[in-house]
N, C-alpha and C positions, 0 to 999 in steps of 0.2 A: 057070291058077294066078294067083291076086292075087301082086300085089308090093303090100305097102304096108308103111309106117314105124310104128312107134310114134312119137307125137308129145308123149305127154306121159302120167304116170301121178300117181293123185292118191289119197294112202290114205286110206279111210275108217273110220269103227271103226262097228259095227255091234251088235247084241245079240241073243241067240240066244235064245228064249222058250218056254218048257215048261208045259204048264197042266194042268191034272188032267181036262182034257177027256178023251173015248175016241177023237173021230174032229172036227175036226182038230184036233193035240193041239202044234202046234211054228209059232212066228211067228218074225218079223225084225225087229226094230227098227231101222230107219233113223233116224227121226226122231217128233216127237211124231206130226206128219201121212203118213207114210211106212213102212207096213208092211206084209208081206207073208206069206202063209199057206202053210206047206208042203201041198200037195196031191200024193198021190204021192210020184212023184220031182222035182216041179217048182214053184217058188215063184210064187205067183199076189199081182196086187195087194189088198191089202184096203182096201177106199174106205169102209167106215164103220169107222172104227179108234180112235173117241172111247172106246167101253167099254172096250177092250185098253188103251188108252193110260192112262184111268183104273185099272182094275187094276193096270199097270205103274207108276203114280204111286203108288198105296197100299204096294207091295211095296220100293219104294223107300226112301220113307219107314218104315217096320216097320222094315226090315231095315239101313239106315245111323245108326240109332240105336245 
C-alpha cells in the first residue's frame, strides 16, 4: 500500500463540449490549446484542437450576445 499526502489541490473550471457529430460527439475544454476527446469511456488528448477551438470561439460569441 502507498502512504502518500495530498500536498496541494488546485481548482480548475473546465468546459464540457457537445457537437452534432455521430462518433466523436463530446470534448473538454481546458484551454484554447488544451483539449480533450471523449473516446469510449476515456478522455484522449486532442493535439490539433485549432478547428474545435475555432467552433468554440464562434459559439461564444453567437451565444453571449
Amino acid at each position: 500500500m502507498v502512504y502518500m499526502k495530498i500536498k496541494e489541490v488546485t481548482k480548475i473550471v473546465c468546459f464540457l463540449i457537445e457537437t452534432d457529430e455521430e462518433y466523436p460527439n463530446e470534448y473538454t475544454r481546458y484551454s484554447a490549446d488544451n483539449w480533450t476527446v471523449r473516446m469510449g469511456e476515456s478522455d484522449e488528448t486532442l493535439y490539433n484542437c485549432e478547428e474545435i477551438e475555432t467552433l468554440y470561439q464562434k459559439w461564444l460569441t453567437k451565444n453571449e450576445s
